[in-house]
SEKOLVEX-534551 format. One record per residue (C-alpha): residue in three letters; x, y, z. Coordinates in pm, 1 decimal. Each point is the difference from the previous one (the first is absolute). Last residue first. Example, Ala and Ser with C-alpha at 12.3 -4.5 7.8 and 13.67 -1.06 7.14 Angstrom:
% SEKOLVEX-534551
   residuo         xx         yy         zz
       SER     1367.0     -106.0      714.0
       ALA     -137.0     -344.0       66.0
***
This chain:
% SEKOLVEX-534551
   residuo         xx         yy         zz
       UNK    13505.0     1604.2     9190.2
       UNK      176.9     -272.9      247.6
       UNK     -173.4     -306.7       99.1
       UNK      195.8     -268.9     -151.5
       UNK      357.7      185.4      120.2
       UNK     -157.1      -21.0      336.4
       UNK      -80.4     -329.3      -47.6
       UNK      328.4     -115.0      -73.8
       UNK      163.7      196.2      302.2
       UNK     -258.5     -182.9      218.3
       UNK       98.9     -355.5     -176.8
       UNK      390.2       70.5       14.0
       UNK      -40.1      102.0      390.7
       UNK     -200.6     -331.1       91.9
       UNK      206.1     -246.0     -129.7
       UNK      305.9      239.1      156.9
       UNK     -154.3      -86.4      284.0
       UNK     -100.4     -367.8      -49.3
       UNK      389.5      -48.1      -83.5
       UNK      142.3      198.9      297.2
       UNK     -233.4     -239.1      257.0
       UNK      180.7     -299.9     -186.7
       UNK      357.5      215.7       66.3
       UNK     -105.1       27.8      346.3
       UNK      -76.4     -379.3       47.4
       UNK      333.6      -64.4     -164.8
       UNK      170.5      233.7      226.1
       UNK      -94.7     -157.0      315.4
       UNK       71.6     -320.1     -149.7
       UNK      359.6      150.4       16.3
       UNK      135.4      113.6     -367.0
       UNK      369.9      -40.5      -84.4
       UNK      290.4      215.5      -33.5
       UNK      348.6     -114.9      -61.4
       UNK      288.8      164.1      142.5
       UNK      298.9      -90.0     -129.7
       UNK      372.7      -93.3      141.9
       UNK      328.0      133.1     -104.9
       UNK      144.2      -43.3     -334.8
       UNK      -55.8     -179.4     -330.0
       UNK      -41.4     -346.3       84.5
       UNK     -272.8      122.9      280.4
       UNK     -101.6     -150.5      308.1
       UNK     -396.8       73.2      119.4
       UNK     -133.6      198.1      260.5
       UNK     -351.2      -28.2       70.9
       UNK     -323.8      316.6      -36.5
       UNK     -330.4      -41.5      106.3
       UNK     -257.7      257.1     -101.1
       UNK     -360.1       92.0       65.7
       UNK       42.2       17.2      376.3
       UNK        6.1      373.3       50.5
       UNK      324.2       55.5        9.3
       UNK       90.5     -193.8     -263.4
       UNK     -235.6      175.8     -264.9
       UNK      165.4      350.5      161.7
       UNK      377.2     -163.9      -80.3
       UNK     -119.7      -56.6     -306.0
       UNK     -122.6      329.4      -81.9
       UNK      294.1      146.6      129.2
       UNK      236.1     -226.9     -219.8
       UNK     -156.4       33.9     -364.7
       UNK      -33.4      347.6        5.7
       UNK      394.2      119.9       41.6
       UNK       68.8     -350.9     -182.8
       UNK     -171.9      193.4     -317.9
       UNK     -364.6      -78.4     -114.1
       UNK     -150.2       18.3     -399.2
       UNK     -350.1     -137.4        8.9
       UNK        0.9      -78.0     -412.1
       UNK     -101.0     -370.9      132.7
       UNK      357.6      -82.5      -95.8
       UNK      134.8      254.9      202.2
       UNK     -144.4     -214.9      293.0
       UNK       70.9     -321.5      -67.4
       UNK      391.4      116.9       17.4
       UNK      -38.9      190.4      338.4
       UNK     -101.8     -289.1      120.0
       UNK      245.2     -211.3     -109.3
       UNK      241.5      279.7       42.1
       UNK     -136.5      -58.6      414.1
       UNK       50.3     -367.7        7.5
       UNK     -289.8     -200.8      -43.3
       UNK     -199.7     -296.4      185.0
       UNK     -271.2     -169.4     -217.7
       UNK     -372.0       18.9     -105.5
       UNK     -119.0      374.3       64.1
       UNK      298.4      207.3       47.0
       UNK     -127.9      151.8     -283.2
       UNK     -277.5       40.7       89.5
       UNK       82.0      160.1      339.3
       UNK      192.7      254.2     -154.5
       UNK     -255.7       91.6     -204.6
       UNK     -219.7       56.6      291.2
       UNK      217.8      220.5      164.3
       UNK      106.5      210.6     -349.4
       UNK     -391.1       91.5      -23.7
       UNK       -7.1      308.3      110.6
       UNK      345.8      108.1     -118.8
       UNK     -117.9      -86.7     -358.1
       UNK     -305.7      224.5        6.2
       UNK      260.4      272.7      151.2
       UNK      212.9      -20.2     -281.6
       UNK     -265.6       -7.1     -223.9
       UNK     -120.0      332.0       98.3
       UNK      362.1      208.7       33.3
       UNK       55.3     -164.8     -386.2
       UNK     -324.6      134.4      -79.0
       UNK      101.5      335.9      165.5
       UNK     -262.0      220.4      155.9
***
């Protein structure tokens, strides 16, 4: 197996919840997002960014508005719905929970 193949897929399993944090705290536009995220190393393209968002919409974690631009059409800004703040909280203890178990397992190895 590929390390590159293996942190790939590390990354894709978490890409939900970092998407979450960052949209943690204000409303973003999607090269926002796409911005916080390559500067947290977790390097996503518009082809990744979009279907992931539009899943966190569809199932209520998401809110997105229209806003005017100066420098062309409208943008889309994403925001979190309460509903998406209590699952990012829930997210939190998890990982919590996942970084402690993958701690002690590298405690108790031979």
């Amino acid at each position: 197996m590929k390390i590159a193949n293996a942190k790939a897929q590390m990354r894709k399993g978490v890409l939900e919840y970092c998407i979450l944090l960052v949209l943690d705290g204000e409303p973003l536009y999607a090269t926002n997002i796409i911005q916080g995220l390559k500067e947290a190393k977790m390097i996503v393209v518009e082809g990744t960014l979009y279907p992931l968002l539009t899943r966190l919409k569809n199932a209520g974690l998401l809110a997105y508005r229209w806003e005017e631009s100066t420098q062309g059409p409208p943008r889309k800004y994403y925001e979190l719905t309460e509903d998406g703040r209590k699952f990012l909280g829930e997210l939190e203890d998890s990982w919590g929970e996942l970084v402690d178990s993958v701690r002690k397992v590298k405690r108790n190895r031979a």
